[in-house]
Each structure stands twice: as structure tokens, then as C-alpha cells.
C-alpha positions as CSV (number, residue, x, y, z in Angstrom):
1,X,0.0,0.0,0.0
2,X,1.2,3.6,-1.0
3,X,2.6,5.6,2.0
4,X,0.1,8.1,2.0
5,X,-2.9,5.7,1.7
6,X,-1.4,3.8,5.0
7,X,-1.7,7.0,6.6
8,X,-5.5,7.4,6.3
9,X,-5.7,3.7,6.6
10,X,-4.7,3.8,10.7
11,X,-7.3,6.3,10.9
12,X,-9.8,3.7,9.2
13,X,-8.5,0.7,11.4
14,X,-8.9,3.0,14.4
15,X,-12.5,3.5,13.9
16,X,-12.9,6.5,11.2
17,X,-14.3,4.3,8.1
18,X,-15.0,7.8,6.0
19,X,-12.2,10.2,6.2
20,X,-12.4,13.9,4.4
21,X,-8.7,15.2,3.3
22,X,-9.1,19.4,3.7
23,X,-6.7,21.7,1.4
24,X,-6.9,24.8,-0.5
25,X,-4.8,26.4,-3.1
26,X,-4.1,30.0,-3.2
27,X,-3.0,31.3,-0.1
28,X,-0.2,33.1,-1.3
29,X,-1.1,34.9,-4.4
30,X,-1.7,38.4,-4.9
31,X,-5.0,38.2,-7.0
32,X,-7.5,36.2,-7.5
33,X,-9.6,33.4,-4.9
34,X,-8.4,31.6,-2.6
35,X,-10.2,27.7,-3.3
36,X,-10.5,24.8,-0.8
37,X,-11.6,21.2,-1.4
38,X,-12.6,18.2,1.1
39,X,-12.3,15.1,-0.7
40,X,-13.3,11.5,0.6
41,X,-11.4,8.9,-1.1
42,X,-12.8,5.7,-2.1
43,X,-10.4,3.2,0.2
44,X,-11.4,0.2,-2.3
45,X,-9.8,2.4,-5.1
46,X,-5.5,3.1,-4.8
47,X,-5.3,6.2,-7.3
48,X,-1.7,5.6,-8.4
49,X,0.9,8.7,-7.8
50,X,-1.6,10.8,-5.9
51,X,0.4,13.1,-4.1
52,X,1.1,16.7,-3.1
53,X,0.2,18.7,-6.2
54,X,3.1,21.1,-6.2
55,X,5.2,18.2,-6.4
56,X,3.1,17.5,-9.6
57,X,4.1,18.8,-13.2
58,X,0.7,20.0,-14.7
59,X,-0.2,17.0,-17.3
60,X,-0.2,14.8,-14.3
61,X,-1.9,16.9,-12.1
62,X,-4.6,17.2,-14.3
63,X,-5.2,13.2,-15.0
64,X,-5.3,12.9,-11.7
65,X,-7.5,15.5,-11.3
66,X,-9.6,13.1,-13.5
67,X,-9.1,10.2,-11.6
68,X,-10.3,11.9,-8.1
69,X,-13.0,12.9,-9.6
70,X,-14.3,9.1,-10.8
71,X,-13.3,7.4,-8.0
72,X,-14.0,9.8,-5.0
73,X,-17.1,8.9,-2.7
74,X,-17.9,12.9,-2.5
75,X,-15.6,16.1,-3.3
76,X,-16.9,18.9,-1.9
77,X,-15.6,22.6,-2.9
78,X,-15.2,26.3,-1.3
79,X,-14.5,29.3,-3.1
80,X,-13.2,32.8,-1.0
81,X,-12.5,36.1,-3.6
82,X,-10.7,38.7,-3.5
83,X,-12.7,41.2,-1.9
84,X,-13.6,39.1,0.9
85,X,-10.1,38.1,1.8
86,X,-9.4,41.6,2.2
87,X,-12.2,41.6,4.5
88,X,-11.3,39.5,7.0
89,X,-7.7,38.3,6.1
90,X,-6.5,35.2,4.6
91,X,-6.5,32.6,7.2
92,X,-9.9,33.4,7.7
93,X,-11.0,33.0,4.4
94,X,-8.7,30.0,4.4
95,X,-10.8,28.2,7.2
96,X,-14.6,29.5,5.6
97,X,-13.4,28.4,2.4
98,X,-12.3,24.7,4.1
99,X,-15.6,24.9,5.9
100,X,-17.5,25.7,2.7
101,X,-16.1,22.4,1.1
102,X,-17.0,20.5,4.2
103,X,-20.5,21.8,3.8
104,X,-20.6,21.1,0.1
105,X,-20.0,17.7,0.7
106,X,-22.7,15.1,-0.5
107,X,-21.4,12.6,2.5
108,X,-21.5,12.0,6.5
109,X,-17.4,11.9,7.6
110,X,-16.4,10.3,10.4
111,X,-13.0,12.8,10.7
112,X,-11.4,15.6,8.9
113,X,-7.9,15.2,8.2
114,X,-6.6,19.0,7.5
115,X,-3.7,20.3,6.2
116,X,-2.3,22.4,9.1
117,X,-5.8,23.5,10.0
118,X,-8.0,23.3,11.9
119,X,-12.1,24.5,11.6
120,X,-14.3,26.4,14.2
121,X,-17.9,25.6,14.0
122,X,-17.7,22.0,12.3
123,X,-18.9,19.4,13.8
124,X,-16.9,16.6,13.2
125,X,-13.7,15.3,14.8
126,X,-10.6,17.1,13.3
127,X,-6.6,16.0,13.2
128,X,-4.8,19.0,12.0
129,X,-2.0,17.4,10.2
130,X,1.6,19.6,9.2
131,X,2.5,19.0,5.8
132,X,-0.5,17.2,5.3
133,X,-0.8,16.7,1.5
134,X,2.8,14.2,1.5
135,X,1.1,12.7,4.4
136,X,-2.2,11.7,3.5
137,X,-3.7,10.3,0.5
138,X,-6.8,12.3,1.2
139,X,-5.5,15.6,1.6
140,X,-3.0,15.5,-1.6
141,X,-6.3,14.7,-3.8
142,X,-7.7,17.3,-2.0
143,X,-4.6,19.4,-2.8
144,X,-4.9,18.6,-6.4
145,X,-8.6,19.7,-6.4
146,X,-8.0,23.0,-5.1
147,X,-5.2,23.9,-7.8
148,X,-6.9,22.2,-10.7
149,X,-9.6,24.0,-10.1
150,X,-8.1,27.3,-8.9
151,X,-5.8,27.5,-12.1
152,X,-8.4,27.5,-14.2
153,X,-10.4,30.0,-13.2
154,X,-7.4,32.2,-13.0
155,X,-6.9,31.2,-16.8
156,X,-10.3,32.5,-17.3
157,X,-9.8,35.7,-15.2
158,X,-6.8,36.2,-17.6
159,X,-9.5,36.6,-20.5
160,X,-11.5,39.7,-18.8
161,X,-7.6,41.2,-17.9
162,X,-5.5,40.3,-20.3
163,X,-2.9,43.0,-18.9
164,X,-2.2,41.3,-16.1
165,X,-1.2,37.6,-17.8
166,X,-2.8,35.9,-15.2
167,X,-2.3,32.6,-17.6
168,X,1.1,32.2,-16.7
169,X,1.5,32.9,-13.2
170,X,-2.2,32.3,-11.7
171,X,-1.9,35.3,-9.9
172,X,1.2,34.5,-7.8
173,X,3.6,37.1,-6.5
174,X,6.4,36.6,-9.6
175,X,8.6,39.6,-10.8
176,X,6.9,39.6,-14.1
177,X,3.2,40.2,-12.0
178,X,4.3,43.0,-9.5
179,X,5.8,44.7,-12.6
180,X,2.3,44.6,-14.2
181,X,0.8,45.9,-11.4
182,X,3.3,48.7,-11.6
183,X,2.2,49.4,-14.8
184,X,-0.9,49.3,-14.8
185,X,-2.6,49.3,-11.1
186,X,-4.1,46.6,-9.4
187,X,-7.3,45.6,-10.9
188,X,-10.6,43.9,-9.0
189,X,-9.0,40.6,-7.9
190,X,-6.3,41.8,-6.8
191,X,-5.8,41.4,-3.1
192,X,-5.7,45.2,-1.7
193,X,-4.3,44.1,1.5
194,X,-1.2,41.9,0.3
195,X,1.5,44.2,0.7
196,X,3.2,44.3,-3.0
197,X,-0.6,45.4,-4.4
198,X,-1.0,47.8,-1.5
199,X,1.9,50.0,-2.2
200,X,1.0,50.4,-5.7
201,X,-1.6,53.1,-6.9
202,X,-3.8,53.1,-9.7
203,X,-2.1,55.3,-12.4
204,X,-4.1,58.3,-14.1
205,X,-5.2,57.4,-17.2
């Protein structure tokens, strides 16, 4: 058995038969959502080389992507914006986004494993788990979610601001994205708060 499927498994074997996995991608960035997933993993089904997506190229990240989604028992998904992670920071958006997954979820858990986390107001037994998506089979395919998901909508926020090239960097803080913001401002998903997009004003036009 993979690594990361034993982990969940002693969680099984001590009484926990349907485990949720808790990420998000998008904590860092500068612009755009930040996205959480909870994902319960089918433990008949061993999705081979599920693990942490940003130890993932793309291609792979993607078929696996795939994969999670045919084989999972539920997936369940939370979305935070911009605007609203100015409002009350990001590792407050970070938990309601988590909790928003857990809510979405078509499926009673016996225990949320979490990456790092952990969730005020849910009713379930939690295990806050460091580095939890090389741990636990669960959390990388809920890793995987999260970025899958969270890339592409930045690759369709690139089409309403093409300025900002949001296609290639998703929004992260890279030289080439601070230097658009320079240019041209920070536009509405930008995060106002993060410090390189609060420094910057928006030019006269």
C-alpha cells in the first residue's frame, strides 16, 4: 500500500471508516480566490501517484485530477475572492473556504484530516495534520482539487484582464506580475491588502 494511503488507513482501522482530506490552493497569491476542497477517497480504489500537487508537473496533475473525480465517494468545494479576503484576512478566508467544502459535501465523515488547519464551528472530529498533503492520501487529492480547479479559473480571469497575464502565473507574486501591477494598477482581484498590491496606486489614465 502507497505511503500516503497507510496513513489514512490507521485512521480507518482505528474506527474513522470515511475520512475527508481538507486543502486549498491560493493562499499566497496576490490576486484572485483563494479555493478549498474536502475530498473522501474511495479506500477500495489506490489512485496511483496521488500526491502533493506542487510536487506534480501540470499534465499529471490534471489526469489525476480526472481520476479523483471518478473514484471519489464525495468532493466537496469552497471558493473565497478577492474582496472578501481583504475583508477579513487570509487565514480566515482559508478556514470558511475549508468549511465551505466540508459543507458542500454530499457525504457524512467520520473525521477531517486537515492540512495544518484546523475548523471552528464543524462538527466533526478534526486531526490537524503539518505538511499534510505528503502525508495523506486524502489531503494531496484534495490538494490537487483546489489547484486544478483554482488554475483554471485564473486562466479565465486572464480573458476579462488580459494586462495582467494571469495565464502564466495564476496570480502568484512573480517579478513579471508585480511589474504589471506597476504598470498598470491593481485591478478587482487583486488582493488590496497583500503588501506588493498595497503599495502600488492606480495610475491616471
Amino acid at each position: 500500500m502507497n505511503a500516503l494511503y497507510a496513513f489514512d488507513a490507521e485512521y480507518r482501522e482505528a474506527g474513522y471508516p470515511v475520512i475527508a482530506g481538507i486543502d486549498e490552493a491560493g493562499r499566497g497569491p496576490l490576486a484572485g480566490p483563494v479555493v478549498a476542497a474536502a475530498v473522501a477517497l474511495n479506500p477500495a480504489v489506490e489512485i496511483e501517484g496521488i500526491d502533493d500537487s506542487k510536487k506534480l508537473p501540470a499534465p499529471k496533475r490534471k489526469r489525476l485530477f480526472y481520476e479523483i473525480l471518478d473514484n471519489a465517494i464525495a468532493i466537496g468545494v469552497g471558493v473565497v475572492e478577492a474582496a472578501e479576503i481583504d475583508r477579513i484576512n487570509i487565514l480566515n478566508a482559508t478556514k470558511l473556504a475549508m468549511s465551505e467544502a466540508v459543507a458542500d459535501l454530499r457525504v457524512r465523515t467520520d473525521i477531517l484530516l486537515i492540512d495544518a488547519l484546523k475548523l471552528p464551528g464543524v462538527e466533526c472530529r478534526q486531526v490537524s495534520v503539518i505538511k499534510g498533503d505528503a502525508k495523506s492520501a486524502s489531503i494531496a487529492a484534495a490538494s490537487i482539487i483546489a489547484k486544478v480547479l483554482r488554475d483554471s479559473m485564473m486562466i479565465s480571469l486572464h480573458e476579462q484582464y488580459p494586462l495582467y497575464n494571469f495565464i502564466s502565473h495564476k496570480g502568484y507574486c512573480t517579478k513579471e506580475h508585480v511589474e504589471k501591477i506597476q504598470a498598470h494598477g491593481p485591478c478587482e482581484i487583486h488582493r488590496k491588502t497583500f503588501a506588493p498590491v498595497a503599495v502600488v496606486k492606480i495610475p491616471f489614465l
